[in-house]
MINU-675287 format. One line per field, with one value per residue (C-alpha): residue in one letter; residue number from 0; x, y, z. Coordinates in Angstrom, 3 decimals. Layout:
residuo = (A;...)
num = (NUM;...)
px = (X;...)
py = (Y;...)
pz = (Z;...)
This chain:
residuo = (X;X;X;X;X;X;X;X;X;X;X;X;X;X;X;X;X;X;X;X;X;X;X;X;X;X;X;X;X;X;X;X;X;X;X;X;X;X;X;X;X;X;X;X;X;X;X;X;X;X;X;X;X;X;X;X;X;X;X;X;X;X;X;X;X;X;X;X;X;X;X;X;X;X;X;X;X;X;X;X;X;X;X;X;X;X;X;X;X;X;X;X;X;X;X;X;X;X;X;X;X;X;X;X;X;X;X;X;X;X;X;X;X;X;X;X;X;X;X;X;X;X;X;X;X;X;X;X;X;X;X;X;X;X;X;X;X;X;X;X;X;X;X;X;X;X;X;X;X;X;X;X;X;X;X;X;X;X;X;X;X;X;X;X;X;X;X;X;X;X;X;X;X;X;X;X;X;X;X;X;X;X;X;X;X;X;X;X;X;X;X;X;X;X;X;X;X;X;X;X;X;X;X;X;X;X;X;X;X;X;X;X;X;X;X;X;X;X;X;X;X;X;X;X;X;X;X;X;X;X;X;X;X;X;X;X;X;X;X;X;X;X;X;X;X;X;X;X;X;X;X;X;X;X;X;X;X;X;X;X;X;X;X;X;X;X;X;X;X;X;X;X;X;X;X;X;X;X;X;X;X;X;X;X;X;X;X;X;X;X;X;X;X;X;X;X;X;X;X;X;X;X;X;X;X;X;X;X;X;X;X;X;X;X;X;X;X;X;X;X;X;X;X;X;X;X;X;X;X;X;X;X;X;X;X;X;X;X;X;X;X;X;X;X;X;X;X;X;X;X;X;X;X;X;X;X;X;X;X;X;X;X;X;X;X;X;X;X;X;X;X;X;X;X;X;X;X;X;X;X;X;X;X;X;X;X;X;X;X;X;X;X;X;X;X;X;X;X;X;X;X;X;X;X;X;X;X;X;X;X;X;X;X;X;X;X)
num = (0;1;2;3;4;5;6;7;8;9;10;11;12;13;14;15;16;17;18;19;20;21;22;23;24;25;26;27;28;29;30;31;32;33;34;35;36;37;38;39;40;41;42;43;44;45;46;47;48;49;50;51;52;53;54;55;56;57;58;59;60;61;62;63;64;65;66;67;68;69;70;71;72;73;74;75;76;77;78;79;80;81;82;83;84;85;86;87;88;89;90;91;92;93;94;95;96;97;98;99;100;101;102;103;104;105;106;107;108;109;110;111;112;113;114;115;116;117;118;119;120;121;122;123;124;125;126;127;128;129;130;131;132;133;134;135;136;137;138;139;140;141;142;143;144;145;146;147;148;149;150;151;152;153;154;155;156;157;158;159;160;161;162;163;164;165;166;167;168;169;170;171;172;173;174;175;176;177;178;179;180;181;182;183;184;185;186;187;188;189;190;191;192;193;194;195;196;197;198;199;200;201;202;203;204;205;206;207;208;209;210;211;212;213;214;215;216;217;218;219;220;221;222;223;224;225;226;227;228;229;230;231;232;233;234;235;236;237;238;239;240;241;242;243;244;245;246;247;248;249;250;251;252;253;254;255;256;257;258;259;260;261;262;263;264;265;266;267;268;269;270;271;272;273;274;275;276;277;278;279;280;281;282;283;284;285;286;287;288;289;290;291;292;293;294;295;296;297;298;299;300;301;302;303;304;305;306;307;308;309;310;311;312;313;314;315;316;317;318;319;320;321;322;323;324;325;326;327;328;329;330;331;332;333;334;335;336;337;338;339;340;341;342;343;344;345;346;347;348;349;350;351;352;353;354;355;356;357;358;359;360;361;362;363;364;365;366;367;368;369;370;371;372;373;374;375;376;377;378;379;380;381;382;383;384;385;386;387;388;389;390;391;392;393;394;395;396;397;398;399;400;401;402;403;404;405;406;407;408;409;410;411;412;413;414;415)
px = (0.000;1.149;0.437;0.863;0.955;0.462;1.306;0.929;0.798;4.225;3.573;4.568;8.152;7.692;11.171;10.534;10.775;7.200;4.053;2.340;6.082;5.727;2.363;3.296;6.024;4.381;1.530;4.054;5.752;2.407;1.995;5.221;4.835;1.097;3.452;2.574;5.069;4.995;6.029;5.149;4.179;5.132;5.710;8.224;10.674;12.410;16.451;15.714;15.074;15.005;17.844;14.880;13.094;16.079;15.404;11.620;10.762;9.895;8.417;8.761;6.592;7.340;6.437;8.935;8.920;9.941;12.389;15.331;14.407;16.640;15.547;16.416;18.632;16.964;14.116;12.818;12.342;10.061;8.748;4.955;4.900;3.038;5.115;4.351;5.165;7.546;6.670;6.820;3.349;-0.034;-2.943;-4.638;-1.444;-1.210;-4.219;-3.588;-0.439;-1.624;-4.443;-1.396;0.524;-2.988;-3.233;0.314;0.072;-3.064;-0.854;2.073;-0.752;-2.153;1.493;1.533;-1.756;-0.397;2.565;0.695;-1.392;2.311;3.513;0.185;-0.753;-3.773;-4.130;-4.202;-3.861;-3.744;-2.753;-6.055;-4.616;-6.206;-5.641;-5.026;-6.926;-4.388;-6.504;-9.659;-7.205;-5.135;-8.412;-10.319;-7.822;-6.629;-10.080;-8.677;-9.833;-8.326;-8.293;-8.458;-7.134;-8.281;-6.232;-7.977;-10.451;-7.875;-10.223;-11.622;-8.070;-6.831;-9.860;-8.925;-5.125;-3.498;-5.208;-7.179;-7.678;-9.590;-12.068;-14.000;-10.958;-10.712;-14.611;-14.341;-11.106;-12.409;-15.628;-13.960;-11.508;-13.923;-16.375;-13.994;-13.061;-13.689;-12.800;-12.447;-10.157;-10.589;-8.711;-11.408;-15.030;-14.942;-13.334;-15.905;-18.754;-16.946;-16.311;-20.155;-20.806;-19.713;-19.816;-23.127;-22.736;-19.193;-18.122;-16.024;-14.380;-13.121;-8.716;-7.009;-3.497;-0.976;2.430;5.136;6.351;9.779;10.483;9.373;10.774;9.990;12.656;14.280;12.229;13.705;14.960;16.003;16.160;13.823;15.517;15.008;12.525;11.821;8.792;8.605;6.600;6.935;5.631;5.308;5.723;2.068;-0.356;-2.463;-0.546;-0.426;3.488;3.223;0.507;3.037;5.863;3.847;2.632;6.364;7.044;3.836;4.801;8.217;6.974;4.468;8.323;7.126;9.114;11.127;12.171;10.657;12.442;10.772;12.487;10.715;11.163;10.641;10.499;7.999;7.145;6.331;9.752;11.352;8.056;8.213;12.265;11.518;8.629;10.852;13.380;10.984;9.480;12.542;11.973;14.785;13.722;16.129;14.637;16.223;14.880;13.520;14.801;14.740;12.064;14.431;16.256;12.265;12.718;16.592;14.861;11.780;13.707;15.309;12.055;10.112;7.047;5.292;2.583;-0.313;-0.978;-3.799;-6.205;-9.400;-11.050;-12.919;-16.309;-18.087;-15.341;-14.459;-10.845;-10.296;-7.030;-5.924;-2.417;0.528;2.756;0.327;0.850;4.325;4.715;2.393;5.049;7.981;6.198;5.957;3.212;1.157;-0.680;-3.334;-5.847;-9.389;-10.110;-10.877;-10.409;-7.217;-10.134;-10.619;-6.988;-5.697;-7.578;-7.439;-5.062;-4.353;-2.125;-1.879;-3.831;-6.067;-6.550;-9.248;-7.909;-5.927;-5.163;-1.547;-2.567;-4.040;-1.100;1.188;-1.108;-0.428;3.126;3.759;1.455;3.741;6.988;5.765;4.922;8.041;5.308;2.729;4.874;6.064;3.001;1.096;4.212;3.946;0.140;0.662;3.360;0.562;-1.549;0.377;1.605;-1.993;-3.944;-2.473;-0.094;-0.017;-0.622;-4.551;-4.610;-4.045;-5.667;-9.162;-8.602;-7.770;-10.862;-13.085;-11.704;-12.255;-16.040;-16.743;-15.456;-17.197;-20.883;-19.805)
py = (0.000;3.399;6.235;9.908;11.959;15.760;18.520;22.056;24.031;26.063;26.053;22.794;21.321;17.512;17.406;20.080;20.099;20.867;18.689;19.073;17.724;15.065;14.230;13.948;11.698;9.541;8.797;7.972;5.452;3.822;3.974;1.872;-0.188;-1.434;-2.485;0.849;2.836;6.340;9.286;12.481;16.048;19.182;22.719;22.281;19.976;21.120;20.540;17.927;14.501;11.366;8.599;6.072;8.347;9.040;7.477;8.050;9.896;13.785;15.913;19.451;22.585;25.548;29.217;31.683;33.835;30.616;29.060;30.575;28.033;25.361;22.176;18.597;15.938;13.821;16.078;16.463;20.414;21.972;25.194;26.837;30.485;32.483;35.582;37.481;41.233;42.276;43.909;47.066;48.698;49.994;48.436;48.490;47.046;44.613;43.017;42.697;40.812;39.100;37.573;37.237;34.828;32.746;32.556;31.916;28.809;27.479;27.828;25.518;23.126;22.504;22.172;18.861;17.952;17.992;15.878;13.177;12.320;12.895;10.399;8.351;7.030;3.981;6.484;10.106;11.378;14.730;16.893;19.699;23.505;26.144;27.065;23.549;21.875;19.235;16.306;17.023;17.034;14.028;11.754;12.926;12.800;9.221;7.816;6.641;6.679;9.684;10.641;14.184;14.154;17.071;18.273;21.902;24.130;25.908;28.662;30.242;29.216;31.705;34.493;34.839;34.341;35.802;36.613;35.253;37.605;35.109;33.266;32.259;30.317;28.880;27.855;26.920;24.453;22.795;21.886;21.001;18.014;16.763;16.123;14.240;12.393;8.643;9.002;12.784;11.594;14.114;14.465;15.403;15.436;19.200;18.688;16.650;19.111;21.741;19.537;18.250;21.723;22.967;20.229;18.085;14.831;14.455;10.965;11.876;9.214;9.968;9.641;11.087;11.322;8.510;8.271;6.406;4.042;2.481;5.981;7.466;4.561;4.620;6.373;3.852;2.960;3.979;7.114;8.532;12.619;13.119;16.698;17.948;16.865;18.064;19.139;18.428;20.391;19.904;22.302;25.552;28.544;30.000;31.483;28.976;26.234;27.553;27.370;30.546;28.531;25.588;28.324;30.125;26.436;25.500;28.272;28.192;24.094;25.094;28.221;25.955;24.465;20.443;18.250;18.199;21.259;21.248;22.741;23.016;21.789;23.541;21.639;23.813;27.409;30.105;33.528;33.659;32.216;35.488;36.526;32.982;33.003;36.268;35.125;32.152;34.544;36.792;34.001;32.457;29.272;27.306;26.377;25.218;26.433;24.188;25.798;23.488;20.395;17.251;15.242;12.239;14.367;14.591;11.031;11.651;15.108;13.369;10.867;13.240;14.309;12.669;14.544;16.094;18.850;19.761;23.024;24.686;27.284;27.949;27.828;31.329;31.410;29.357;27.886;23.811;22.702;20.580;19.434;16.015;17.073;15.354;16.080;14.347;10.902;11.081;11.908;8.708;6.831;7.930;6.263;9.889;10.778;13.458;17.004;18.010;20.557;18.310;20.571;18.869;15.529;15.598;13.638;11.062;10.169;10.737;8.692;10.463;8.856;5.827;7.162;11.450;13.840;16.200;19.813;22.663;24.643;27.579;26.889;27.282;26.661;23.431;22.491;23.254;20.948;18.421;19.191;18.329;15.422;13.577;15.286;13.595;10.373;8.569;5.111;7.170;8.313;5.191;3.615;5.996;6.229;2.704;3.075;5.588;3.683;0.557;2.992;4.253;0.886;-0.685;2.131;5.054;3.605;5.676;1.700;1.404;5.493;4.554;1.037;3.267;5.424;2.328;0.672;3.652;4.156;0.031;0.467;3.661;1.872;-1.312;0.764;3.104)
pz = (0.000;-1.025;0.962;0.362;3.558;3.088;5.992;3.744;6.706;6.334;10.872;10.908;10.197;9.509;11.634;13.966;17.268;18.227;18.998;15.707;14.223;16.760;15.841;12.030;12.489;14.675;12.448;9.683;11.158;12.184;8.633;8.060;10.696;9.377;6.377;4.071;2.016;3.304;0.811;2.775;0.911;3.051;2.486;5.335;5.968;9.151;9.961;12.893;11.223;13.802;12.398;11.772;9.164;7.357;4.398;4.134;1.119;1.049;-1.523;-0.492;-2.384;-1.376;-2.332;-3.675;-0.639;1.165;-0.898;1.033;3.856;5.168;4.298;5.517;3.707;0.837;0.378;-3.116;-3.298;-6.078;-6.075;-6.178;-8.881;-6.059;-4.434;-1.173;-0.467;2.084;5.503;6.789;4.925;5.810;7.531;4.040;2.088;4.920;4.511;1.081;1.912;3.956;1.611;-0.853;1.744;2.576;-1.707;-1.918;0.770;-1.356;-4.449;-2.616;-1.800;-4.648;-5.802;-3.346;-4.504;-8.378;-7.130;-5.402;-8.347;-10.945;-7.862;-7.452;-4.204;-2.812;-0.009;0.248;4.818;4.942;8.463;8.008;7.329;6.181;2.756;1.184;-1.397;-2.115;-0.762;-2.276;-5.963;-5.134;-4.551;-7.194;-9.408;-8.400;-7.461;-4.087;-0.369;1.778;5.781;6.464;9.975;12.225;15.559;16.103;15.034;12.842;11.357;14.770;16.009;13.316;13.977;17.469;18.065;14.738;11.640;8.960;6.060;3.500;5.751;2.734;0.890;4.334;4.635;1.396;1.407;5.287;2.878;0.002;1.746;3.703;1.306;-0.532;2.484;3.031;7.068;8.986;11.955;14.754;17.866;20.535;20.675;20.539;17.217;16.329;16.895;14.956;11.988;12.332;12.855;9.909;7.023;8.156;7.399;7.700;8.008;11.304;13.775;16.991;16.964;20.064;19.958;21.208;22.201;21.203;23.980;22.556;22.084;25.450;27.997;31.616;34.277;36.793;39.722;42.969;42.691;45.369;45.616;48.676;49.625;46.008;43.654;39.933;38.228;34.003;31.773;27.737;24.904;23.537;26.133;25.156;27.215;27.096;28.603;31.773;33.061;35.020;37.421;37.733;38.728;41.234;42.439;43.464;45.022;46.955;47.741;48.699;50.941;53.206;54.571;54.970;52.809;49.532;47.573;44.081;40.997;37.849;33.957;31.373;27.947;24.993;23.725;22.692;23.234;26.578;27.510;28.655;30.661;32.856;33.258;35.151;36.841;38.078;39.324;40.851;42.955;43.839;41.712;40.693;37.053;34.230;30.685;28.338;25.013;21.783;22.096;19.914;20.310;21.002;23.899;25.913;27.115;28.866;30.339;31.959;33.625;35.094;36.494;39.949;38.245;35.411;35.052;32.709;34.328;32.206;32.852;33.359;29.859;28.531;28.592;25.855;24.670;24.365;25.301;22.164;22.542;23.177;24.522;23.689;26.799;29.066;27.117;27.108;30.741;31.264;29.062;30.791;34.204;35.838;38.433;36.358;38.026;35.324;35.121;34.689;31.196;28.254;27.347;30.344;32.416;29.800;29.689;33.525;36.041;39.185;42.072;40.034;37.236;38.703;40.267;38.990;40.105;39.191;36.345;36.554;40.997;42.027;44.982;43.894;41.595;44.932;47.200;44.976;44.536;48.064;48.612;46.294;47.284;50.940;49.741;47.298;47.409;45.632;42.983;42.670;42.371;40.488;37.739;37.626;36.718;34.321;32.408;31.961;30.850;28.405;26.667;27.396;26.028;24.358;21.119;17.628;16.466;17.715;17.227;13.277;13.582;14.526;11.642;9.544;10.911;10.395;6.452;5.625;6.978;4.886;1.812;2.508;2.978;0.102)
């Protein structure tokens, strides 16, 4: 079985460092290890590629104002016609180059989409962005069954933390793919809704993520670092993740004077880094920032963790917590006692004093309660990183996170 992966969104590297990067080559070698030859499409290709995906074949499309990018080794690099205008002009001329970058993304898409049917494929997965149409081409075109996997509700993602200047284009491609979908994978129920939401009669199936447990082993049992414990956190330093609670939540734990001292190790970069190094120093916190890292460095950090943290906040009014976070599965893999807000699906996938603890969203005070019942007790985080690990390997592999999307696609074509 041939199958062409596309990720057009120019946010995500394929070999990046981030989640989404994770995500992407995680589901490939699922792929490859359900005995399918992979070939992946990307207007990306990222400078980080893992030594087991180094000869997996890449097509990358990019537009002109891209094309001084870096690119990884063994890439095939072709180039979309569209241009984009430089910075630095009006609110008016922005806007219009802005729309010019949105058209100029579509452009590199359909680029992909033109490949993959030049290439042909028996199965077109595309990661959902905004502006591409390359799925909706590729299957047409080829006459073969496609996933259009969904991980957020990118369009009022777009509206309300950047910008979106071309809405319709965006309405328009969302509708487009998953009409010619044979299987919608989405990550949450949230997801779900919005997809239903918006294109009735979508042929959606529930897929929350996974994690890869030969990649993320489990720390040594028995360690022993009762005067000084360390907190993990992994991902993007964005608001929305919450590490400013989990700082202020150590210090609190380390201020009430009864047992360990907690340190934090933030893993990862963004723009809020700056902002929570000072907040560390402010509140006395001994935290080591270790920047983007690889994601085959994560598994060597969390071990040298005794605990790991999910800290979100409280969500805004009217709005669903879609995400199905990736840091919470790997912590579970790497047999650490997890502290999660109870938002979103974290409820679904943490069961409360068997494999972490879950506090009220957006409590340092919580987070810090919690913080020293397990600094106190080394047999509960033994036990409960024990339970978490089981979990993990039991429940939460990429392999039944493809086999339902596998499963989902073989039904559709059977009723179709």
């Amino acid at each position: 079985m041939r199958v062409a992966y596309i990720c057009a969104d120019p946010g995500v590297p394929v070999f990046g460092t981030k989640g989404s990067s994770v995500h992407v080559q995680e589901i490939v070698r699922a792929w490859r290890r359900a005995g399918a030859d992979v070939t992946v499409y990307c207007t990306r290709t990222g400078a980080d590629r893992p030594a087991d995906l180094a000869g997996l074949p890449v097509v990358e499309i990019l537009s002109q104002s891209d094309s001084g990018a870096g690119r990884a080794s063994g890439a095939r690099r072709e180039h979309g016609a569209a241009t984009v205008s430089g910075a630095g002009q009006d609110s008016g001329a922005g806007r219009a180059s802005g729309a010019r970058r949105e058209h100029a993304i579509r452009d590199a898409a359909a680029a992909l989409g033109q490949a993959v049917i030049r290439d042909g494929c028996d199965v077109v997965y595309e990661r959902y962005s905004l502006f591409s149409p390359a799925l909706a081409m590729a299957a047409g075109a080829l006459g073969v069954p496609a996933v259009l996997e969904v991980n957020a509700p990118l369009i009022d993602e777009q509206q309300q933390y950047r910008e979106l200047h071309d809405a319709g284009l965006a309405e328009r491609m969302l509708r487009t793919n998953a009409a010619a979908s044979s299987v919608v994978a989405c990550v949450s129920e949230p997801v779900v809704r919005w997809v239903e939401g918006r294109i009735p009669g979508a042929r959606t199936v529930l897929a929350p993520n996974g994690v890869n447990t030969e990649r993320i082993t489990p720390r040594l049992a028995g360690r022993d670092h009762s005067s000084r414990l360390t907190v993990a956190f992994v991902g993007t330093l964005k608001p929305w993740h919450g590490v400013g609670y989990l700082l202020e939540a150590v210090a609190h734990a380390n201020m009430r004077g009864a047992g360990p001292t907690w340190q934090a190790k933030i893993i990862g970069d963004g723009p809020c880094r700056q902002e929570l190094e000072r907040t560390a120093a402010q509140l006395g916190v001994e935290a080591e920032f270790t920047g983007a890292v690889a994601p085959d460095s994560v598994p060597r950090l969390l071990h040298e963790c005794d605990a790991a943290a999910a800290p979100y906040p409280l969500p805004a009014p009217g709005r669903d917590d879609y995400f199905s976070p990736l840091k919470v599965y790997e912590y579970l893999a790497a047999g650490l006692p997890v502290v999660a807000s109870g938002v979103g699906q974290i409820p679904s996938i943490l069961q409360h004093k068997r494999t972490g603890l879950l506090v009220p969203p957006g409590d340092p005070g919580a987070i810090a309660a919690a913080l020293q019942r397990l600094g106190a007790d080394a047999s509960l985080r033994e036990r409960l990183g024990t339970q978490a690990r089981a979990a993990a390997v039991g429940l939460y592999s990429w392999d039944s996170v493809l086999a339902t999307i596998r499963q989902a696609l073989t039904s559709e074509r059977s009723v179709a």
